[in-house]
C-alpha positions, 0 to 999 in steps of 0.5 A: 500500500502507498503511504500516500494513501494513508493521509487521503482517507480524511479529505478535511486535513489539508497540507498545512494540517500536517505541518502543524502537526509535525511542528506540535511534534517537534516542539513537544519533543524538544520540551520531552528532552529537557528535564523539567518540561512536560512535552504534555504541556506541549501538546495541551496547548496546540489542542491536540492533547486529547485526541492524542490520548484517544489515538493511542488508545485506539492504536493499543485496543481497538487495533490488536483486537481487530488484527487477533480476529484476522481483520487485518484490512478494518484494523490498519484503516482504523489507525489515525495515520493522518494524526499520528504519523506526522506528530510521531516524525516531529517527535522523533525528529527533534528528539535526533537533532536537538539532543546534542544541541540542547545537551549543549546549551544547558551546559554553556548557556543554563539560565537563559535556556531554563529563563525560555522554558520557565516562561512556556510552563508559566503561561501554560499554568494559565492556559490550561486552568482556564479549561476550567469555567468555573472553579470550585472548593473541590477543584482549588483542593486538588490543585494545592494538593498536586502543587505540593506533590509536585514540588517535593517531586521535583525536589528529590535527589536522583538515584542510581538504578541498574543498567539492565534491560528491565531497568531500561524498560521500567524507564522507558514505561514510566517516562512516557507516561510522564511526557503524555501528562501535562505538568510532569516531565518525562526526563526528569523521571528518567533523571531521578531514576538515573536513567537520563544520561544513560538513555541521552548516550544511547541516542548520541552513539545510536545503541539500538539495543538500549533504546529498544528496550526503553522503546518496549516499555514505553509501548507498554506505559502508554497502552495501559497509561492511555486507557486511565487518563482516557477515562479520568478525563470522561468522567473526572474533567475538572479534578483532572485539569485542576491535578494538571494545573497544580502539577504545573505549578509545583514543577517551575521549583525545578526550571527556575533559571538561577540556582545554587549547587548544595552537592555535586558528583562526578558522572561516568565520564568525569564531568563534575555534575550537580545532584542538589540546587536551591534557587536563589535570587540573581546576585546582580542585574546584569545583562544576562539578566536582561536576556533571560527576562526578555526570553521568559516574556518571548516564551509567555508571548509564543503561547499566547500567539499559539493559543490565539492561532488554535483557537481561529483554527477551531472556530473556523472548522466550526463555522465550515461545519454545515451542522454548526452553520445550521444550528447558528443560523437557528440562534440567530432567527431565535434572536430575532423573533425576541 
């Protein structure tokens, strides 16, 4: 079968419908590097992070449920290609060429990459809670409740865990589930567990055997993890995103930009690398400070402009809508009459 023909059973997604998906992909796989930032944030905030759930789910349930029948022709027109292929490329496209870059970066260049991200996560706290019309008691509690289990989370002390295959897969199960959550970052998990060096060095010398096996258990985490956050999300909408929200909040202690080093210890290649940091004031207001200030105000401005432009998309592929058209036009003779 031509791949082309993946992407022609729904006429609806055109050719910037792709882009963008590979773009949210992209970025979310770039946030996904970086020990601190959720690529589930990512995702929450290019509007796609519910039917990416969905997909997943359909892809781990519905999928092998079909293909054990022998309908294997029903089982691959079920796959969302037209969702998953793009946003899966993005993904794994930045996670190949930014890891070295970005390892680099936060090595020479720390407060002004951790000053960018704290800005993403800060204006997607209030992205995300407005997903709430209106707050109650209950709602508040979970979110303080969250806010706390996050910021002692984020404040742990990394382990050392075996580097074996099971170990690989436990990582692997775990930090996916991390990266699809909004709030909870996937590779500061992985560095609590004492896997993300590891697993970073996989990817920079191309071991595909340790990376197949943190593949595996990510395979696995998402098939059981998609199906609870799918039916939380049904039946508990507003606790969800209330827990997201404080998750949010709790995990900007780990991404504030300056920090100080209470103990250090020396890595598998000799580099001196720091295990506990409390965030302090900067000491003066220089330029960097400068710099850092203006990148957080350019990270809160990039969302607000994301958010702005999925919100045009939506209400457009509203108004194209005949269903929706109909019901408006039915709205607006209501008026009239009154």
């Amino acid at each position: 079968m031509n791949i082309l023909n993946l992407f022609k059973r729904k006429p609806k997604h055109t050719a910037k419908d792709y882009i963008r998906l590979f773009f949210t992909g992209f970025t979310m796989g770039s946030a996904d590097i970086v020990p601190g930032v959720s690529g589930g944030t990512i995702a929450f905030i290019f509007g796609v992070y519910e039917e990416l759930i969905d997909s997943i789910k359909l892809v781990s349930g519905q999928v092998p449920r079909l293909v054990l029948k022998g309908k294997i022709k029903e089982a691959w027109e079920t796959i969302p290609f037209h969702f998953l292929v793009p946003l899966f490329l993005g993904i794994a496209g930045a996670v190949l060429t930014l890891t070295n870059i970005l390892s680099h970066l936060l090595t020479t260049q720390p407060v002004l990459i951790w000053s960018f991200f704290f800005g993403l996560v800060l204006a997607s706290v209030f992205l995300v809670s407005k997903r709430i019309v209106t707050w109650d008691l209950r709602d508040i509690a979970f979110m303080l409740v969250f806010t706390v289990i996050a910021y002692q989370l984020v404040g742990a002390v990394p382990v050392e865990t075996p580097a074996n295959p099971i170990a690989f897969m436990l990582a692997g199960a775990v930090a996916i589930c991390a990266m699809i959550l909004p709030g909870i970052s996937g590779s500061f998990l992985l560095l609590i567990m004492g896997k993300y060096e590891q697993i970073i060095e996989a990817v920079k010398s191309f071991d595909i055997i340790t990376i197949g096996f943190v593949g595996i258990g990510a395979v696995l985490g998402l098939a059981l993890f998609s199906r609870l956050l799918s039916y939380l999300f049904k039946k508990h909408h507003d606790i969800m995103i209330a827990s997201l929200t404080g998750f949010m909040i709790g995990s900007l202690r780990k991404i504030w930009p300056w920090k100080e080093t209470i103990t250090s210890r020396i890595n598998s290649h000799g580099i001196e690398v720091p295990v506990i940091q409390q965030n302090i004031l900067p000491s003066s207001f220089d330029q960097t400070v400068v710099y850092a200030i203006l990148l957080c105000l350019g990270a809160i401005l990039l969302i607000v402009a994301l958010e702005r432009l999925q919100l045009t998309k939506e209400h457009t592929q509203d108004v194209d809508d005949p269903k929706f058209a109909k019901e408006h036009k039915k709205a607006l003779k209501s008026q009239e009459h009154k």
